[in-house]
C-alpha positions as CSV (number, residue, x, y, z in Angstrom):
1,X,4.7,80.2,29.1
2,X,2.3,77.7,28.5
3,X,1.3,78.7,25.6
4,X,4.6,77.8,23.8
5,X,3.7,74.1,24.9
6,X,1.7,73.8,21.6
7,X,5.4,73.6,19.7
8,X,7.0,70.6,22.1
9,X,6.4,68.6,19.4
10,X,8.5,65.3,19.1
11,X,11.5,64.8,16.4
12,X,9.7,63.1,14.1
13,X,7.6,66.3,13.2
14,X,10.6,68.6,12.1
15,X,12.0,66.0,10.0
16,X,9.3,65.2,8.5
17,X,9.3,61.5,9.3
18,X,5.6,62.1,10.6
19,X,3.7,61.7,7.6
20,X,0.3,64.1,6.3
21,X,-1.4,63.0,3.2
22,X,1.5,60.6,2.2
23,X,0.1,57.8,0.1
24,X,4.0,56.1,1.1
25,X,5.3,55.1,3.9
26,X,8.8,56.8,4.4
27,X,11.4,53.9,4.7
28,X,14.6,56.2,5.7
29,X,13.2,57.6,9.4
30,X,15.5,54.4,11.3
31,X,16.5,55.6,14.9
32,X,18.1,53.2,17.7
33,X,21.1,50.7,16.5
34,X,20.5,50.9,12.3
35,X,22.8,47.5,12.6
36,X,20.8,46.0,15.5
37,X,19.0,42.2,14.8
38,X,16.4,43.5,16.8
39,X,14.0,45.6,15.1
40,X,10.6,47.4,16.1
41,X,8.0,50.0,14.4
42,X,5.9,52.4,16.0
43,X,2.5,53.1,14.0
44,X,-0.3,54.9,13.9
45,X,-1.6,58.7,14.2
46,X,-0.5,61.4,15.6
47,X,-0.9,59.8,18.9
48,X,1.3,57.2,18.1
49,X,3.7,59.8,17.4
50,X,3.2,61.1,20.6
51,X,4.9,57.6,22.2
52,X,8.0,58.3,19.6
53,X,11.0,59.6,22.2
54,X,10.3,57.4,25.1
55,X,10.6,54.4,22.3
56,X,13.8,55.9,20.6
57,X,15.2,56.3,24.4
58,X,14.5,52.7,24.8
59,X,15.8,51.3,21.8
60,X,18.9,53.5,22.3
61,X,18.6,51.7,25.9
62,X,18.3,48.2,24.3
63,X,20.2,48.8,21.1
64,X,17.0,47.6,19.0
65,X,16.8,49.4,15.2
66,X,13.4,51.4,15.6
67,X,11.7,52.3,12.5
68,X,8.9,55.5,12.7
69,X,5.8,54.6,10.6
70,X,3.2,57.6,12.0
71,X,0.9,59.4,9.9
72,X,-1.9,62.5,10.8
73,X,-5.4,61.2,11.1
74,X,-4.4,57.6,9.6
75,X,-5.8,54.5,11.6
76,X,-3.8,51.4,11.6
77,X,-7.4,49.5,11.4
78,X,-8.7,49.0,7.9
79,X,-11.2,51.8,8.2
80,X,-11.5,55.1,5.7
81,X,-11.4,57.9,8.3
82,X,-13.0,61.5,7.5
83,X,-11.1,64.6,7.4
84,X,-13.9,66.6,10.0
85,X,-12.1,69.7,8.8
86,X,-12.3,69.8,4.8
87,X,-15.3,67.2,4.9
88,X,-13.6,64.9,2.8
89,X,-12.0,61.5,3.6
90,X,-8.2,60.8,3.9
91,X,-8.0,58.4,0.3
92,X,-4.2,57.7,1.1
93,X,-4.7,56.1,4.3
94,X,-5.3,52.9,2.5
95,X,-2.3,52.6,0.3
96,X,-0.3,53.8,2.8
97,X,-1.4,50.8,5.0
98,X,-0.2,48.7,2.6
99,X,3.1,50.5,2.2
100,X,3.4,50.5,5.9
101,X,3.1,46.4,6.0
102,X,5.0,45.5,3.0
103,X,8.0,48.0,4.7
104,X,7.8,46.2,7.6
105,X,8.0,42.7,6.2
106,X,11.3,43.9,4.2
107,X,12.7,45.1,6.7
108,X,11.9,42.2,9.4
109,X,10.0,43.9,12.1
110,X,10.2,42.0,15.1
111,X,7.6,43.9,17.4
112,X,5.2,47.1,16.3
113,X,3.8,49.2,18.8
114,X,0.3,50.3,17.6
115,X,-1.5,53.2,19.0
116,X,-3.9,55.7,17.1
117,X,-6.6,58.7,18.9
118,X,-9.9,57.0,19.4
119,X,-12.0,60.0,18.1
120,X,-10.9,59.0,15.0
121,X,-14.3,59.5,12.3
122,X,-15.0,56.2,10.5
123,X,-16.2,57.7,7.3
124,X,-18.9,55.2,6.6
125,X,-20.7,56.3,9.5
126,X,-19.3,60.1,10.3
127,X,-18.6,59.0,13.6
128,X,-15.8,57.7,16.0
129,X,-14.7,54.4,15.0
130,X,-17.1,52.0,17.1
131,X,-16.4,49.6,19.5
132,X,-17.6,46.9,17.5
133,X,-15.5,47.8,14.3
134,X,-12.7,47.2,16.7
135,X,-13.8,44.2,17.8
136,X,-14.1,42.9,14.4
137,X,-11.2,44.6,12.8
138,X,-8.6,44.3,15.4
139,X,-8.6,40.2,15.7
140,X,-7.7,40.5,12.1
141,X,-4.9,43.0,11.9
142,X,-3.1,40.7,14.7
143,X,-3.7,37.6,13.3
144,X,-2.4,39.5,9.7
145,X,0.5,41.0,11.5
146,X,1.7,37.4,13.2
147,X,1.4,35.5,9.9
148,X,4.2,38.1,9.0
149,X,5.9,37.2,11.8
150,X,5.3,40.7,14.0
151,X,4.3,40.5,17.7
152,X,2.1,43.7,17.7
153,X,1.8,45.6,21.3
154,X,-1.2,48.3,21.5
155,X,-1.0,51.7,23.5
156,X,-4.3,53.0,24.4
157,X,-5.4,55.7,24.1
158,X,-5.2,58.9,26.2
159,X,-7.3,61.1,27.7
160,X,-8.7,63.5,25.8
161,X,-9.4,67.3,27.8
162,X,-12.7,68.7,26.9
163,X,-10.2,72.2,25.9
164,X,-7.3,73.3,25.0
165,X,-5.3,72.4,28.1
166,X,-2.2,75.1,27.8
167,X,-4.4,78.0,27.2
168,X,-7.1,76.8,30.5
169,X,-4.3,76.8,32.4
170,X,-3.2,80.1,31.8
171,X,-6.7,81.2,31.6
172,X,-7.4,79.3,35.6
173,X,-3.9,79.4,36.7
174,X,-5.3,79.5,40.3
175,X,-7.7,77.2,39.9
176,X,-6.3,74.6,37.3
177,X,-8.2,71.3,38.4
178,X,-11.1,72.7,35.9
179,X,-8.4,71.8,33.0
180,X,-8.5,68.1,34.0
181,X,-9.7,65.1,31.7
182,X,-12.2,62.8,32.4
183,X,-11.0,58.9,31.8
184,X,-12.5,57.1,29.3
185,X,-15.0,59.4,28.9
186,X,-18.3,57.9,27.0
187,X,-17.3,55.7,23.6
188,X,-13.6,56.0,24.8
189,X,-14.8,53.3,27.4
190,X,-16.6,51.0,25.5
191,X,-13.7,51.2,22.5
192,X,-11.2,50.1,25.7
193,X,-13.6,47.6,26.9
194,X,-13.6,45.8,23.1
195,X,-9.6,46.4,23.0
196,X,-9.5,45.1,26.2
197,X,-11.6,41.9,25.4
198,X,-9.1,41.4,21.9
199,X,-6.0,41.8,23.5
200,X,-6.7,39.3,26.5
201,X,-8.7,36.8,24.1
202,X,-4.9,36.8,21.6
203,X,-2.2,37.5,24.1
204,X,-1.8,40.6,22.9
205,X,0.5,43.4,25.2
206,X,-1.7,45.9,26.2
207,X,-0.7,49.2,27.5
208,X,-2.8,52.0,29.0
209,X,-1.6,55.2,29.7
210,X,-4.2,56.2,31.9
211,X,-3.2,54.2,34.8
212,X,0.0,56.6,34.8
213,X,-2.2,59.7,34.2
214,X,-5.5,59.5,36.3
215,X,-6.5,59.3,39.5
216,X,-9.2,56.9,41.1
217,X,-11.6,59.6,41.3
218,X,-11.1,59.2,37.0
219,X,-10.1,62.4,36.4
220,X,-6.8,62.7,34.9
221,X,-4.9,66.1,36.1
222,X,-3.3,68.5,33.2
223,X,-0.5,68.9,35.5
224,X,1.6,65.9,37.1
225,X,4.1,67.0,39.5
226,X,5.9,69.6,37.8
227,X,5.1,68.3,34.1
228,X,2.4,69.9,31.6
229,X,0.7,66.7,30.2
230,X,-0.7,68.0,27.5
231,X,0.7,70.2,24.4
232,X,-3.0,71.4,22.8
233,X,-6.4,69.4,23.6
234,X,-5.7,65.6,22.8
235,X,-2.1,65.1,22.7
């Protein structure tokens, strides 16, 4: 049963509106009011992607136009990220930045919610993106994205299980507290601590989900109630 959690993917997968190794940004995945003056983006990685129902259910909510711009193992920052699995780095990430902004300024993006996986591998260094590359690189992508006229509002990001949470759980089914995250776990805390220190310094909206999904002990439970939080081991 949980097993089949790995599939409970959002929308945006099956239609292909969530990019892989797109040098383009697709400008034909519009959800919400298509007629609405209101309009606002969601982009990032995969775990921006992950954010993508909620957001629909709220523009449908608000009647706001909502335009998907998500791509696999592309960061929003102007870094070159490396693919750990072929050892090569993701090349179209860059141009499809650029498609991405010039996509959003056509079509008059009012607010863009940003959110990307922290574990991301800068490839200059073969390592998560640091704490000070965000420091340096996230005042200018908000200062870039306001010139254009776009309030941006970052999602942190979640925790990240040290396994595979649907197959521990069926593994410890009695015992399922060993599937738990840890919050901000190591760089994960020092790359909120710099995203913190940005977003507070430019009145930028800052939202972490780990205040919905850890404790104050820090440790963030693979099972909320009656909901699986996690579909594999960081989304």
């Amino acid at each position: 049963l949980f097993r089949s959690a790995k599939g409970d993917t959002p929308p945006i997968y099956a239609s292909g509106c969530h990019q892989f190794q797109a040098s383009a940004a697709r400008s034909d995945c519009v959800f919400g009011n298509p007629t609405s003056e209101v309009t606002i983006a969601l982009w990032g990685d995969s775990h921006a992607a992950q954010w993508f129902t909620p957001l629909e259910s709220m523009a449908r909510a608000h009647g706001w136009r909502l335009l998907s711009l998500t791509q696999g193992s592309c960061s929003f920052l102007d870094v070159t990220v490396h693919d750990r699995v072929n050892n090569r780095n993701f090349t179209n990430c860059t141009p499809w930045r650029a498609s991405v902004r010039d996509l959003m300024r056509a079509e008059g993006v009012d607010v863009v919610v940003l959110s990307q996986h922290f574990g991301l591998l800068d490839a200059e260094s073969d390592a998560p993106i640091s704490p000070a590359t965000w420091s340096s690189a996230l005042p200018t992508l908000v200062e870039s994205l306001r010139a254009d006229g776009i309030e941006p509002v970052l999602v942190a990001d979640t925790p990240n299980p040290d396994t595979t949470v649907p197959d521990c759980i069926s593994e410890h089914s009695r015992h399922i507290d060993v599937c738990a995250a840890p919050q901000d776990d190591g760089d994960d805390a020092a790359i909120t601590t710099a995203i913190r220190a940005t977003t507070a310094e430019f009145g930028v909206g800052l939202v972490e989900p780990g205040e919905w999904l850890c404790t104050d002990d820090h440790r963030c439970p693979a099972i909320i109630g009656d909901i699986l939080v996690y579909r594999d081991g960081n989304h």
